[in-house]
N, CA, C and O atoms as a GROMACS GRO file, in nm:
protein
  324
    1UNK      N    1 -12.781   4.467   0.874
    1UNK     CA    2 -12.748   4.330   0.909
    1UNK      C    3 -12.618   4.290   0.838
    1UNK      O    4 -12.607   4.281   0.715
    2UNK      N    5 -12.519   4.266   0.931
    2UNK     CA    6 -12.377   4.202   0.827
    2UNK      C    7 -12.382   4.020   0.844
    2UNK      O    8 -12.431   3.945   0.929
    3UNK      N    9 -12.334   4.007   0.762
    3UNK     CA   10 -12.352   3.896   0.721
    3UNK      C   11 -12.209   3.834   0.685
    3UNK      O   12 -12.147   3.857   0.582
    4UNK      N   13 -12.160   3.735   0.810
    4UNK     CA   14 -12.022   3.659   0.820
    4UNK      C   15 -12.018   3.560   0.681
    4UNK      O   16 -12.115   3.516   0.620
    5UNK      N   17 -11.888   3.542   0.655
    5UNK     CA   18 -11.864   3.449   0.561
    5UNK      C   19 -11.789   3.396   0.620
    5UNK      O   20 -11.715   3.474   0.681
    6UNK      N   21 -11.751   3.214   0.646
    6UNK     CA   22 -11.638   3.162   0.701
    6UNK      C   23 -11.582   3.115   0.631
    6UNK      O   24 -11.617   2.999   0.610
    7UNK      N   25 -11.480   3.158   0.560
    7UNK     CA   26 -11.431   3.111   0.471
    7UNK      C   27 -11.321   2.931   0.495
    7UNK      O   28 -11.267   2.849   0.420
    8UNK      N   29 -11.338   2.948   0.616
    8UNK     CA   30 -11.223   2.782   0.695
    8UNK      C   31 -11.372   2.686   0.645
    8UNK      O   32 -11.373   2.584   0.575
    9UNK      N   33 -11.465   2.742   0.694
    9UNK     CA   34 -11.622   2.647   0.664
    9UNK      C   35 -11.628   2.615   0.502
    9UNK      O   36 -11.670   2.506   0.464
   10UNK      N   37 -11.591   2.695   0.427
   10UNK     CA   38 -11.618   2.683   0.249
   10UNK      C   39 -11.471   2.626   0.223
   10UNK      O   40 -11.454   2.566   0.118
   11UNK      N   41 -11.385   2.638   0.295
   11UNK     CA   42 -11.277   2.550   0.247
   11UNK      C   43 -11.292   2.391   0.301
   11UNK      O   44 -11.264   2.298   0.226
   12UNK      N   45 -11.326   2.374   0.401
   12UNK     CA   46 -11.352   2.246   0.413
   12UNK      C   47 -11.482   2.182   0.367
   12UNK      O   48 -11.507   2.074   0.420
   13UNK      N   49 -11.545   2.214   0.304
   13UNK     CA   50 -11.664   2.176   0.212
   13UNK      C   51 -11.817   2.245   0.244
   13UNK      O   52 -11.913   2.202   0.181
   14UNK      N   53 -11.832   2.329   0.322
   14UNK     CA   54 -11.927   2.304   0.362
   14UNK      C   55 -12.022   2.445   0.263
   14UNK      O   56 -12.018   2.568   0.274
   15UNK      N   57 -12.098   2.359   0.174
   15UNK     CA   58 -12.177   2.415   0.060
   15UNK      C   59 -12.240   2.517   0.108
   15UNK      O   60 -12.226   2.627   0.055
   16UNK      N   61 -12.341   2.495   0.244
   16UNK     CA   62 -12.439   2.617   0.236
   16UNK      C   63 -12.348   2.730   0.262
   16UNK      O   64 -12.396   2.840   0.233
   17UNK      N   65 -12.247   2.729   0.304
   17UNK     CA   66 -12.150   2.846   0.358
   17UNK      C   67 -12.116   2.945   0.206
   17UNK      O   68 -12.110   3.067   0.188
   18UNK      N   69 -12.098   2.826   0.111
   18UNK     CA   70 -12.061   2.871  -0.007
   18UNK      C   71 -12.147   2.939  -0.059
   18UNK      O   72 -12.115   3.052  -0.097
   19UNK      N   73 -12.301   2.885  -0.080
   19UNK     CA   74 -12.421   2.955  -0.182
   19UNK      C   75 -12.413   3.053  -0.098
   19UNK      O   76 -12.424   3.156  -0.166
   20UNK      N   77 -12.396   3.088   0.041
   20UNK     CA   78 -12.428   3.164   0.153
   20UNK      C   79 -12.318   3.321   0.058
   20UNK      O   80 -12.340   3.439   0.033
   21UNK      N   81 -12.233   3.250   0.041
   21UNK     CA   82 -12.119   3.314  -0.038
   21UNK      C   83 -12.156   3.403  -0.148
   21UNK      O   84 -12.152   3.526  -0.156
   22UNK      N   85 -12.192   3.310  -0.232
   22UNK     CA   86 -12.247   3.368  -0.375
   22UNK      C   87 -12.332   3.454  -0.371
   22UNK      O   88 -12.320   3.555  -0.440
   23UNK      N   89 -12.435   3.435  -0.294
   23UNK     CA   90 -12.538   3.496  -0.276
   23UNK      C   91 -12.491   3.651  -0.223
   23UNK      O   92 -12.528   3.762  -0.261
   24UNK      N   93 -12.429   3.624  -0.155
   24UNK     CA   94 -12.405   3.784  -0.060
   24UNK      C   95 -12.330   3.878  -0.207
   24UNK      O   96 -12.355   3.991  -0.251
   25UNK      N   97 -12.239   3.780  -0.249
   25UNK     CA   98 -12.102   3.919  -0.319
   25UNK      C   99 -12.119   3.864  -0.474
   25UNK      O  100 -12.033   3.913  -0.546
   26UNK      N  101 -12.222   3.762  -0.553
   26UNK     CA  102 -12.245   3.816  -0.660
   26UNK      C  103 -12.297   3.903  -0.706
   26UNK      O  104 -12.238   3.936  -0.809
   27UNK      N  105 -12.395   3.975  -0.683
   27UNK     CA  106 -12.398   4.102  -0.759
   27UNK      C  107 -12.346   4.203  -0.731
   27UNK      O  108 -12.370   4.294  -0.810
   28UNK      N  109 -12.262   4.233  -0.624
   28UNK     CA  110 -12.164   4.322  -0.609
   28UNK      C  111 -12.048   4.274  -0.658
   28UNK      O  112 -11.957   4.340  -0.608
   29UNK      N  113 -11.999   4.172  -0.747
   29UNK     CA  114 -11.902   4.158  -0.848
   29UNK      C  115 -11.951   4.204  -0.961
   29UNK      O  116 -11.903   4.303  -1.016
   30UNK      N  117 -12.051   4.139  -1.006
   30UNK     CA  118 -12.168   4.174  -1.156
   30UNK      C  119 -12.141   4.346  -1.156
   30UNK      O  120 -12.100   4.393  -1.263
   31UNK      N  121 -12.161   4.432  -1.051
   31UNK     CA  122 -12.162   4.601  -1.072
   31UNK      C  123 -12.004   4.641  -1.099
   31UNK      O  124 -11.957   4.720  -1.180
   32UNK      N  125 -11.946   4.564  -1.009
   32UNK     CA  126 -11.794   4.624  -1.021
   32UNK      C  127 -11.739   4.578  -1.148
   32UNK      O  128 -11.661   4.652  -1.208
   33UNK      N  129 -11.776   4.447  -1.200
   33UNK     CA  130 -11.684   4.438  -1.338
   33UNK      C  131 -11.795   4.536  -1.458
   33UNK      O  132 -11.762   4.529  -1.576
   34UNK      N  133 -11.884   4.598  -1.432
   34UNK     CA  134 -11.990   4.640  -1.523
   34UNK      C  135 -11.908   4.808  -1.546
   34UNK      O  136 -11.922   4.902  -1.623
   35UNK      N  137 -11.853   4.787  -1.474
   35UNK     CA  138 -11.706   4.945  -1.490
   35UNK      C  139 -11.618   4.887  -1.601
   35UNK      O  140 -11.601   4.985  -1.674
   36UNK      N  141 -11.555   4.788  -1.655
   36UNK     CA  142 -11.532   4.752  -1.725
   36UNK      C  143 -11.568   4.690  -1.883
   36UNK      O  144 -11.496   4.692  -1.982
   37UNK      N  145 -11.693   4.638  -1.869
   37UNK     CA  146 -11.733   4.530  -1.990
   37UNK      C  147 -11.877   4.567  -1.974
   37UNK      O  148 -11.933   4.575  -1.864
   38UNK      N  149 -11.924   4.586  -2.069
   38UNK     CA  150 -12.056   4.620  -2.098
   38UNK      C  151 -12.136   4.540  -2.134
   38UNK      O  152 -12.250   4.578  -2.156
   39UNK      N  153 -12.101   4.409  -2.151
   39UNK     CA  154 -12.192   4.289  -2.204
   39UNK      C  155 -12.226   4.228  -2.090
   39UNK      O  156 -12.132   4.174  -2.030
   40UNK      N  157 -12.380   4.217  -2.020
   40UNK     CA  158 -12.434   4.140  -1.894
   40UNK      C  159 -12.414   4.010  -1.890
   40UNK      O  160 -12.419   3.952  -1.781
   41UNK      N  161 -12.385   3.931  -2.026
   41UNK     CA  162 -12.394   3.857  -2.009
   41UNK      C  163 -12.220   3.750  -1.997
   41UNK      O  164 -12.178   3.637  -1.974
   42UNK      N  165 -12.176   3.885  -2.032
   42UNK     CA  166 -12.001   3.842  -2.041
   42UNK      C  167 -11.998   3.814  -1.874
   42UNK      O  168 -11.966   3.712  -1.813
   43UNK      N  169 -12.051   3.962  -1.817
   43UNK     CA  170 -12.039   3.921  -1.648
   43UNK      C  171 -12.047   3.859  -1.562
   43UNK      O  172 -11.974   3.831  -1.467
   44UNK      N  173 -12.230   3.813  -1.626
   44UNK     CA  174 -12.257   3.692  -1.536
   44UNK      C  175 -12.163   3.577  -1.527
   44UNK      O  176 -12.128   3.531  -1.418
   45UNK      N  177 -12.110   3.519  -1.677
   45UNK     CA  178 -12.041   3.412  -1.694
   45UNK      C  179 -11.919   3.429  -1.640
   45UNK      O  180 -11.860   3.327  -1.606
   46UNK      N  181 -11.855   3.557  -1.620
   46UNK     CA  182 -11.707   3.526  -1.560
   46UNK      C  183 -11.708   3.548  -1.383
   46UNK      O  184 -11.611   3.532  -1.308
   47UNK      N  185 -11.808   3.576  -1.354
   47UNK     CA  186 -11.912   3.578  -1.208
   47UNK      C  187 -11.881   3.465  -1.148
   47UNK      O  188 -11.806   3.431  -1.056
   48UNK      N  189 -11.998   3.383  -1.267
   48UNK     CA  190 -12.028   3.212  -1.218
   48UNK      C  191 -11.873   3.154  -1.232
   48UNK      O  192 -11.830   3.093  -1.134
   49UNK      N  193 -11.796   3.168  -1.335
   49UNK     CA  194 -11.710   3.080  -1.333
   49UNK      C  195 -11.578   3.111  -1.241
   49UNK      O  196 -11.478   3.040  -1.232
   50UNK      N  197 -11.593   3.189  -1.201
   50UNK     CA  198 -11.490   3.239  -1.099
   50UNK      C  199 -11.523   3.171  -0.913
   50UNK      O  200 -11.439   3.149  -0.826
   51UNK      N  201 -11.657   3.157  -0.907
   51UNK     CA  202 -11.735   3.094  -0.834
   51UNK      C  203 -11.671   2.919  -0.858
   51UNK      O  204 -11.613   2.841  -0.782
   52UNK      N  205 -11.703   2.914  -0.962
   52UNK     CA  206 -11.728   2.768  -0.962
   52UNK      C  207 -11.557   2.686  -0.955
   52UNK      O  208 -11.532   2.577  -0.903
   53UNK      N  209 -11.460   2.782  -1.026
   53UNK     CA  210 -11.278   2.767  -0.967
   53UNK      C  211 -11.283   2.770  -0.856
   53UNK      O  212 -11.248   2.662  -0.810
   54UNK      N  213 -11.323   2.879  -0.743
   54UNK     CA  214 -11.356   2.874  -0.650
   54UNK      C  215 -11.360   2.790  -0.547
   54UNK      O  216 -11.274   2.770  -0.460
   55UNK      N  217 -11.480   2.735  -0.564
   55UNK     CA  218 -11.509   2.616  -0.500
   55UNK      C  219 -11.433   2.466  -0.537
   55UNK      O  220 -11.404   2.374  -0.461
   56UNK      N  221 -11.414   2.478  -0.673
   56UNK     CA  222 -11.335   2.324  -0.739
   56UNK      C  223 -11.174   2.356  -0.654
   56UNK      O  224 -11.099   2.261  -0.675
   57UNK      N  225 -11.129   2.431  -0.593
   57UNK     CA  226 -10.997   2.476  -0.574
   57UNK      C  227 -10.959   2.524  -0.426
   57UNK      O  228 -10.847   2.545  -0.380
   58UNK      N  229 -11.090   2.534  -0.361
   58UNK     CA  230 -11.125   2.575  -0.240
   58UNK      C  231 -10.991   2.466  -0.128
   58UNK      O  232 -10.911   2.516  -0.050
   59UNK      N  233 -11.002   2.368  -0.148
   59UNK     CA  234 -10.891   2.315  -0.076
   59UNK      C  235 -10.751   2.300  -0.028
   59UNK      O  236 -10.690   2.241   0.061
   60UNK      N  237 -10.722   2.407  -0.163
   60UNK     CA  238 -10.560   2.449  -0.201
   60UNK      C  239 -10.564   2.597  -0.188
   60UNK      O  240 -10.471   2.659  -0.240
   61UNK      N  241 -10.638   2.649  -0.140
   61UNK     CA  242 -10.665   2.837  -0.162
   61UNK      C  243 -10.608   2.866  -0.036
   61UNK      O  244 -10.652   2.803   0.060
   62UNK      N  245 -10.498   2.969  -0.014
   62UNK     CA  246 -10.495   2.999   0.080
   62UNK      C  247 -10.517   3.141   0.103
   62UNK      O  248 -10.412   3.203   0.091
   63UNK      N  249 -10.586   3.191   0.123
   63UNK     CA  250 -10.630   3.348   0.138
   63UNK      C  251 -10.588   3.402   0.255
   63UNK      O  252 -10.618   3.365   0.368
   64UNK      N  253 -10.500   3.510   0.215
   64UNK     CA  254 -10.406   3.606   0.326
   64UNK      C  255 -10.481   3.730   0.272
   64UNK      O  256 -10.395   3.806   0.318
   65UNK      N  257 -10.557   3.803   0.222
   65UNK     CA  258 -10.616   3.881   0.220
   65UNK      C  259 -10.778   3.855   0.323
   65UNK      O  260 -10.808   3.761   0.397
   66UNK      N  261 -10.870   4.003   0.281
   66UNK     CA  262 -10.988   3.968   0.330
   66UNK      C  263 -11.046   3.874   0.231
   66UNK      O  264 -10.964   3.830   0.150
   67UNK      N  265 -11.158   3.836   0.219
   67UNK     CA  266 -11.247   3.669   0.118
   67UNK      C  267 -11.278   3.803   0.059
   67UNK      O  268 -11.214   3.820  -0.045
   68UNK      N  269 -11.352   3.900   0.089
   68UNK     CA  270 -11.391   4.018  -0.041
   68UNK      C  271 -11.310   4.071  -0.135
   68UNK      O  272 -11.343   4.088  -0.252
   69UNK      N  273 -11.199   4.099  -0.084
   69UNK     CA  274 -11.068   4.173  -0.141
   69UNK      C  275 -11.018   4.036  -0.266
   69UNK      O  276 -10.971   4.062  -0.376
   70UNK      N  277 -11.038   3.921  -0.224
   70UNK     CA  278 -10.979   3.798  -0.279
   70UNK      C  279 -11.112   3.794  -0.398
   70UNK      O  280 -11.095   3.830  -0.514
   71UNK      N  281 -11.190   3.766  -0.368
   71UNK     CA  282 -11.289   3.760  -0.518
   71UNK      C  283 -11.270   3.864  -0.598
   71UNK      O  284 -11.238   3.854  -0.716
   72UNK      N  285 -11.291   3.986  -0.524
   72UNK     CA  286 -11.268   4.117  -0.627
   72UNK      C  287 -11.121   4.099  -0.744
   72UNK      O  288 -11.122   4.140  -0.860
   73UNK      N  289 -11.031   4.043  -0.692
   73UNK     CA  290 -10.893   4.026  -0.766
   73UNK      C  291 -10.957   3.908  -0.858
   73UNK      O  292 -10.966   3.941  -0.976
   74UNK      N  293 -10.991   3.811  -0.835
   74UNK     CA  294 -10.976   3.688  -0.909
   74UNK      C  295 -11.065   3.705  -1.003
   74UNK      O  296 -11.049   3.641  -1.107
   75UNK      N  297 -11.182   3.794  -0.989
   75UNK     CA  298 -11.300   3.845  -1.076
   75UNK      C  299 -11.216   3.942  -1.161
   75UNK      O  300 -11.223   3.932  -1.284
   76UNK      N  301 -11.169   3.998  -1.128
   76UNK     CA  302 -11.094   4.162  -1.198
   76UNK      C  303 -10.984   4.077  -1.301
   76UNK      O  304 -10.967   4.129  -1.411
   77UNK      N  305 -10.916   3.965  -1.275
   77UNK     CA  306 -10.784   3.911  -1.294
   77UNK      C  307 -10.869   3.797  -1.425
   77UNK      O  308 -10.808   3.767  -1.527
   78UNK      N  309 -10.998   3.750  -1.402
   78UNK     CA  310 -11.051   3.680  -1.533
   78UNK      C  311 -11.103   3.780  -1.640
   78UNK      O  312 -11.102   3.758  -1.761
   79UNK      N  313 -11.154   3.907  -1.572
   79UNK     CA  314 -11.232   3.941  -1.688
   79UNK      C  315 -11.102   4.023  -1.795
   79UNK      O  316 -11.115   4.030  -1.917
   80UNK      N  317 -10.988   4.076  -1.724
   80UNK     CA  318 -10.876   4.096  -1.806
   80UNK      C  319 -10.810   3.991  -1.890
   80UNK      O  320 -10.763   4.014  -2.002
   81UNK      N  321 -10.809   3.898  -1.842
   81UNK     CA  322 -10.754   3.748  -1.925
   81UNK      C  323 -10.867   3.761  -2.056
   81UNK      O  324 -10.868   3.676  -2.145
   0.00000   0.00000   0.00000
């Protein structure tokens, strides 16, 4: 079963699109930064808060990549900061 993300829908507010979001590609962020940082709990938090820029910023985002390719960077790009 694949499972669409609209990302025009999460930019113009629309929440369930978003949890719809989280739900699908947080823990496939949680594994991919777990190649990096060994603390679960470092992950979760730069997970959620990458989520939560995300959404606070969602109105000004303009994504020219795929929405997967775009979290993977912005996840990869905090936990190096």
């Amino acid at each position: 079963m694949v499972i669409s993300i609209d990302w025009e829908k999460t930019r113009d507010g629309d929440k369930k699109m978003f949890d719809k979001s989280f739900d699908l590609h947080y823990l496939p962020l949680c594994t991919f930064l777990s190649r990096y940082i060994n603390e679960k709990t470092i992950i979760e938090d730069l997970v959620i808060d990458c989520f939560a820029k995300l959404w606070e910023n969602r109105e000004s985002l303009n994504i020219k990549s795929s929405y997967k390719n775009y979290l993977v960077t912005i996840v990869k790009n905090s936990a190096i900061k």
